[in-house]
C-alpha positions as CSV (number, residue, x, y, z in Angstrom):
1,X,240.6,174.6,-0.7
2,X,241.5,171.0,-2.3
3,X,239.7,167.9,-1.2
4,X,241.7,164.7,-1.5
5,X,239.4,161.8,-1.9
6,X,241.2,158.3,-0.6
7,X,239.4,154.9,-0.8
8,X,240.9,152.6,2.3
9,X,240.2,149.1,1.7
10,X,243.4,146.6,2.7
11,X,245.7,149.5,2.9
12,X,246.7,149.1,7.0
13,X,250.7,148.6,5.8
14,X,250.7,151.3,3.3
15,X,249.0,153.9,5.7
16,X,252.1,155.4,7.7
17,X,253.8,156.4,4.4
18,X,250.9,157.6,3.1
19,X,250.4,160.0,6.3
20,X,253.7,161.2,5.8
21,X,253.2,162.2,2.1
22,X,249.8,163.5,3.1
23,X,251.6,165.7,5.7
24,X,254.2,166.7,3.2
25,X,251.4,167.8,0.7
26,X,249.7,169.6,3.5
27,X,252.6,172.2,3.9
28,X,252.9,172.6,0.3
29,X,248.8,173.7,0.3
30,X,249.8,176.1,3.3
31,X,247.1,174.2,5.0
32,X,244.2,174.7,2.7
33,X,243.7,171.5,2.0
34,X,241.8,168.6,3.2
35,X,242.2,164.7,3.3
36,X,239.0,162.4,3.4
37,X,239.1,158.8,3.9
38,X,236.8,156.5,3.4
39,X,237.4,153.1,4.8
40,X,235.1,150.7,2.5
41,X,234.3,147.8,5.1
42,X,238.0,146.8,5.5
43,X,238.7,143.8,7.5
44,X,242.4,145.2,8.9
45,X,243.2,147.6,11.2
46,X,243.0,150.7,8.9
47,X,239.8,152.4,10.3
48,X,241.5,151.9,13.8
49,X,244.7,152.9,12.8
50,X,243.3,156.4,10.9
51,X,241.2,157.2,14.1
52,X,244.4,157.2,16.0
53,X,246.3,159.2,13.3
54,X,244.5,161.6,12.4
55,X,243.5,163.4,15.9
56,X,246.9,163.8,16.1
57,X,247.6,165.2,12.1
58,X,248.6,168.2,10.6
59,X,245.7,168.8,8.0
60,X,242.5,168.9,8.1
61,X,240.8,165.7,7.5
62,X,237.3,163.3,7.5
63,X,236.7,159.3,8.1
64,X,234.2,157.8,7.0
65,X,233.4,154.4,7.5
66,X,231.3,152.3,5.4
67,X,228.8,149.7,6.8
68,X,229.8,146.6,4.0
69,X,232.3,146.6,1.6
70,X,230.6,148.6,-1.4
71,X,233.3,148.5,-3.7
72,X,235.5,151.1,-4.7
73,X,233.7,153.4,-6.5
74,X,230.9,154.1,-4.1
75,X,233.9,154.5,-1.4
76,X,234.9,156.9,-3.8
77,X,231.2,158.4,-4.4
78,X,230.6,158.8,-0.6
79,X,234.0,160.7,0.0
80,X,233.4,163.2,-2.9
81,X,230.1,164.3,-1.5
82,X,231.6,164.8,1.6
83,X,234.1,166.9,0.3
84,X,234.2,170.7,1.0
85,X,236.9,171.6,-1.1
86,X,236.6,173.8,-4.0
87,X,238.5,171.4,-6.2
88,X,237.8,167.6,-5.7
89,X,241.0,165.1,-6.1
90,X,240.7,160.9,-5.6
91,X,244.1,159.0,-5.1
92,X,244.7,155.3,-4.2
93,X,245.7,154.4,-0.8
94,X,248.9,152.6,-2.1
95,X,251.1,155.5,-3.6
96,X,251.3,154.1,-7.0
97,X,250.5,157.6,-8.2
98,X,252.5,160.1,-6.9
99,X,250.8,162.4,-4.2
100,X,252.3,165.2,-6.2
101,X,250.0,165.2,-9.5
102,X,247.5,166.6,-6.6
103,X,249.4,169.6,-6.8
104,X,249.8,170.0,-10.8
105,X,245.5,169.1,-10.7
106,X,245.3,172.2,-8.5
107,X,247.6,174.0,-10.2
108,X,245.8,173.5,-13.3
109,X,242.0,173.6,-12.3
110,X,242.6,177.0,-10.4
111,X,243.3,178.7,-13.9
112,X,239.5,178.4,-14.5
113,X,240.8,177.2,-17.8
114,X,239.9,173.1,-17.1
115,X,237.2,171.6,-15.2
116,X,238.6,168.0,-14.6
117,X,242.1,166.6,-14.6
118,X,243.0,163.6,-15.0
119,X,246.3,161.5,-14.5
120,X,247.8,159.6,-17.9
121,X,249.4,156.8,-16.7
122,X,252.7,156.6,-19.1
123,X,254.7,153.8,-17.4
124,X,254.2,151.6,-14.5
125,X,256.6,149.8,-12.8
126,X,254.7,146.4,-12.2
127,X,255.6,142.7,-13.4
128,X,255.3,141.5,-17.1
129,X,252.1,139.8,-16.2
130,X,250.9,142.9,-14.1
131,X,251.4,145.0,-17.3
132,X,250.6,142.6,-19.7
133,X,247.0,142.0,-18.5
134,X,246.0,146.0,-17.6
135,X,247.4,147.0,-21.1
136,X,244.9,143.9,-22.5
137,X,242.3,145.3,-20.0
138,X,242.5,149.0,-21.2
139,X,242.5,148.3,-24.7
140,X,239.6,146.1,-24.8
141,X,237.6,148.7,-22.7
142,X,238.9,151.7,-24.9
143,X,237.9,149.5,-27.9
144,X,234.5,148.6,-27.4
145,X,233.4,151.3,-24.4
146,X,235.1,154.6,-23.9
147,X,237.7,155.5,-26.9
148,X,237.9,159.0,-25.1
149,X,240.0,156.8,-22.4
150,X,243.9,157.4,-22.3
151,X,245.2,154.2,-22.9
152,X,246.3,152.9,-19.3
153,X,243.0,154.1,-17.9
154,X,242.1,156.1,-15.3
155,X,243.6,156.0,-11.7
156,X,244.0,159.2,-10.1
157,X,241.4,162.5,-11.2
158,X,240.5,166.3,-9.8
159,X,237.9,168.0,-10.9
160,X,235.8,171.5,-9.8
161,X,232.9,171.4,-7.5
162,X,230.2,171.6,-10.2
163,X,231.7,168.8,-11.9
164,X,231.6,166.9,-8.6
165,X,228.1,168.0,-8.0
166,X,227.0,166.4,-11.7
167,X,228.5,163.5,-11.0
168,X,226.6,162.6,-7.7
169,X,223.3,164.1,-9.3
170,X,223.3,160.9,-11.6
171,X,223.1,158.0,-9.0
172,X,223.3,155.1,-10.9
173,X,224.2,151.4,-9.7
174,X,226.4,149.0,-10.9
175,X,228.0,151.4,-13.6
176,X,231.2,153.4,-13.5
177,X,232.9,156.5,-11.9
178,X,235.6,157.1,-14.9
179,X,232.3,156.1,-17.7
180,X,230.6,158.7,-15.9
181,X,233.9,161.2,-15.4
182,X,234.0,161.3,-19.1
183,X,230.5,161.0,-19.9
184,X,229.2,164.3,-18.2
185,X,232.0,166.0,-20.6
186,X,233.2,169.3,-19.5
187,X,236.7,170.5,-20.5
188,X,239.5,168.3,-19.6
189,X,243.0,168.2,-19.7
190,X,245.9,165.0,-18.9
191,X,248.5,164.9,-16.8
192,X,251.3,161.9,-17.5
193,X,252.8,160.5,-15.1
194,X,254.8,157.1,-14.3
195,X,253.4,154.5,-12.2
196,X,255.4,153.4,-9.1
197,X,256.0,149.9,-7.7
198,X,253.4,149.3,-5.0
199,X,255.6,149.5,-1.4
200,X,253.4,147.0,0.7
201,X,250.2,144.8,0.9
202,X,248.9,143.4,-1.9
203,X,246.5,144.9,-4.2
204,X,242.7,143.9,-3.8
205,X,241.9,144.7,-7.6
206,X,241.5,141.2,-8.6
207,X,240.7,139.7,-11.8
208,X,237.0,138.6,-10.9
209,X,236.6,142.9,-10.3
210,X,238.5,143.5,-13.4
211,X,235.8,141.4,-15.7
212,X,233.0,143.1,-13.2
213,X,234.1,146.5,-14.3
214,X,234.4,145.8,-17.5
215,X,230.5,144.5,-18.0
216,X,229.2,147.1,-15.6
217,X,231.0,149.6,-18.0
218,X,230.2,147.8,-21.4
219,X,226.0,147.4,-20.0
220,X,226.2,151.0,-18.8
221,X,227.9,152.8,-21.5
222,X,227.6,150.7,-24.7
223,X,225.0,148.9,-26.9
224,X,227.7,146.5,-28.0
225,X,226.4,143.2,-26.8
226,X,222.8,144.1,-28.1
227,X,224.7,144.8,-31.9
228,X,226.4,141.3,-31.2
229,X,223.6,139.6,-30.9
230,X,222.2,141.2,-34.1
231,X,225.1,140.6,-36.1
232,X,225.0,136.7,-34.5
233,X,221.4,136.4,-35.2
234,X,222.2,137.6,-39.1
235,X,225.2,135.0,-39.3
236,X,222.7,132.6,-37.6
237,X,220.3,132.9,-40.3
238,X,222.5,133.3,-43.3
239,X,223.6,129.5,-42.1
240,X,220.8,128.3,-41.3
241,X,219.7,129.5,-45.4
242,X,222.4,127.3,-47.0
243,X,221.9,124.6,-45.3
244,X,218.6,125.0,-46.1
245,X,219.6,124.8,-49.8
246,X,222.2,122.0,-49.0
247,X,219.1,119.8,-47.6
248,X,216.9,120.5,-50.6
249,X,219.5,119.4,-53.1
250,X,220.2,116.5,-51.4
251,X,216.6,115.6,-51.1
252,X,216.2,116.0,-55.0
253,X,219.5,114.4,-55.8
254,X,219.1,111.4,-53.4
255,X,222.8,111.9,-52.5
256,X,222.3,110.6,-49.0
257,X,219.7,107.9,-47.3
258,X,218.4,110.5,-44.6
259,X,218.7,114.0,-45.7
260,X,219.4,117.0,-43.6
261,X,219.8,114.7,-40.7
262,X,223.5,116.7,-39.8
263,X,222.2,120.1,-41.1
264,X,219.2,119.9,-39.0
265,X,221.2,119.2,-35.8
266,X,224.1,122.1,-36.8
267,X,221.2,124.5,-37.3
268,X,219.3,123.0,-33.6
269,X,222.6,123.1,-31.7
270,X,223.6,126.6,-33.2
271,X,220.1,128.4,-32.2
272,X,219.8,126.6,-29.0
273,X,223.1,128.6,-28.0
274,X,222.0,131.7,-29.9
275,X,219.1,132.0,-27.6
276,X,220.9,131.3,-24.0
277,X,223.3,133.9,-25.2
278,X,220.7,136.3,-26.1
279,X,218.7,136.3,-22.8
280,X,222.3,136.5,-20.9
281,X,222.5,139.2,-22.6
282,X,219.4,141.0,-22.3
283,X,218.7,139.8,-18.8
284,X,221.7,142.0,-18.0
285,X,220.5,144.8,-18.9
286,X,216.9,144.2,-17.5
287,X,218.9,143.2,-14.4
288,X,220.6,146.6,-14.1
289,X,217.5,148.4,-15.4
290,X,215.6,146.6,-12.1
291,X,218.6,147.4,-9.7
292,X,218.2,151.0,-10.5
293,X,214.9,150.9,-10.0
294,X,215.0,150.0,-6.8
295,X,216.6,153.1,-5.5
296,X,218.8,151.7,-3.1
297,X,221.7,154.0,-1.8
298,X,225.0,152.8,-3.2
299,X,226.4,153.2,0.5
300,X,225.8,153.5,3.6
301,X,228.2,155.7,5.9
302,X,227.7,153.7,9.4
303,X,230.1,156.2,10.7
304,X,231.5,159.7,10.1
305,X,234.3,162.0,12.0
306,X,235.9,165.5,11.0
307,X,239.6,166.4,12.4
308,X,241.4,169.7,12.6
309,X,244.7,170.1,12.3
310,X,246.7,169.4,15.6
311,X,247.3,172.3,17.7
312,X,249.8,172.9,20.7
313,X,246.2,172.5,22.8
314,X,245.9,169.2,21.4
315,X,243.0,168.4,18.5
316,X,239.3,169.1,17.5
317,X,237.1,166.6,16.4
318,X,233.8,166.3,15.4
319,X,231.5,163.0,15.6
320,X,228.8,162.4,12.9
């Protein structure tokens, strides 16, 4: 059986196409396969409006409702260690990625030959701007982070049940489910695809969660800003050398009245920033360090129900 992972956060006008693709999916699985949704502290209607659907739908499927808004990778997190399947897909709620790449990651992962598949976005049909600024996005995070990345990142993935069980083995905070997707390894394979024009709603993945991720990934999987503020710290003191020498010869020279006056302000000024950047820096890391520390669950499931398929006697579900 295949378990489709789906994050719900904003996504109460893209649900009844989604349904109907889910259904669609369901009779091309023959029925083993299984939906679970996990509805991360969404202010709409979608929890209510999944409740209602899914006694009445054709696969087999789980809700789970979060008790806050975690964010979307512990959404995701929570949903994959609910999962029962033998083979462990996540999709977005807003059919950007088309349902059928589920299909070609079964396909592929039943051969025994892969253990995780994941979706290469080749083309998405989104505004200049849209593209402009993911492309920017991806690059800088395949530059300095993950190289391993394809190069529109990582939106839709399967992968077997021991990779799955890896993955929630680690439990870290504030870092990242793709870092981590490609960090545990394992033998993977891509799958391109094109990316569609979003149908309805508006999508929640802002800008101020773009530059989130992006830290959370660079802190979690990279030394970078530690090497920065070596090589800064090198420049810093390379500078801070000639105008050392620049003072002296002006002192021996008697070129100017007050000597070193500017170079000693360039070289106060310069450090002063050198060393708010450098505990920035290192307080984020000693701020992840402590969060991790801490132990706290990256979600909490405030409510969980199971669904059967619906029968001619009407539906079984299961409260949790």
């Amino acid at each position: 059986m295949i378990s489709l992972v789906i994050p719900v956060y904003r996504n109460e006008k893209n649900l009844p196409a989604l349904l109907e693709a889910l259904g669609a999916l369901n009779a091309r699985f023959e029925g083993d396969f299984e939906v679970v949704f996990v509805v991360d502290g969404s202010p709409d209607a979608s929890l209510l409006h999944l409740d209602r659907a899914l006694r009445e739908g054709p696969f087999r499927s789980q809700l789970l409702s979060l008790s806050r808004n975690f964010g979307s990778f512990s959404a995701i997190c929570a949903g994959m260690e609910a999962a029962e399947g033998d083979i462990v897909a996540v999709m977005a709620a807003d059919l950007q990625e088309p349902p059928e790449l589920v299909v070609e990651f079964r396909d592929l992962l039943s051969t025994g030959e892969h253990d995780i598949a994941i979706g290469q976005r080749v083309t998405r049909d989104d505004p200049v701007s849209t593209r402009f600024a993911a492309n920017l996005f991806w690059n800088l995070y395949r530059r300095f982070v993950q190289p391993d990345l394809p190069p529109g990142g990582v939106d839709v993935f399967a992968c077997t049940r021991a990779v799955r069980d890896q993955l929630m083995r680690l439990g870290e905070s504030n870092t990242s489910l793709v870092g981590l997707l490609f960090w545990v390894g394992y033998r993977r394979v891509f799958v391109p695809y094109e990316r569609r024009a979003r149908e309805a709603g508006v999508s929640a993945w802002t800008l101020g969660k773009k530059v989130r991720y992006l830290s959370d990934s660079i802190f979690s999987f990279s030394d970078l800003p530690i090497r920065l503020l070596l090589y800064v710290g090198i420049l810093g003191l390379a500078t801070s050398l000639l105008l050392t020498c620049v003072v002296v010869t002006f002192k021996l020279t008697g070129a100017i009245p007050v000597p070193g006056y500017a170079a000693t302000v360039l070289v106060v000024t310069f450090f002063g920033a050198l060393s708010c950047f450098g505990i920035g820096l290192i307080g984020g890391y000693v701020w992840r360090t402590f969060e991790n520390t801490k132990q706290r669950p990256n979600f909490i499931v405030s409510h969980h129900a199971a669904f059967e398929p619906n029968t001619a006697h009407g539906t079984n579900d299961d409260e949790r």
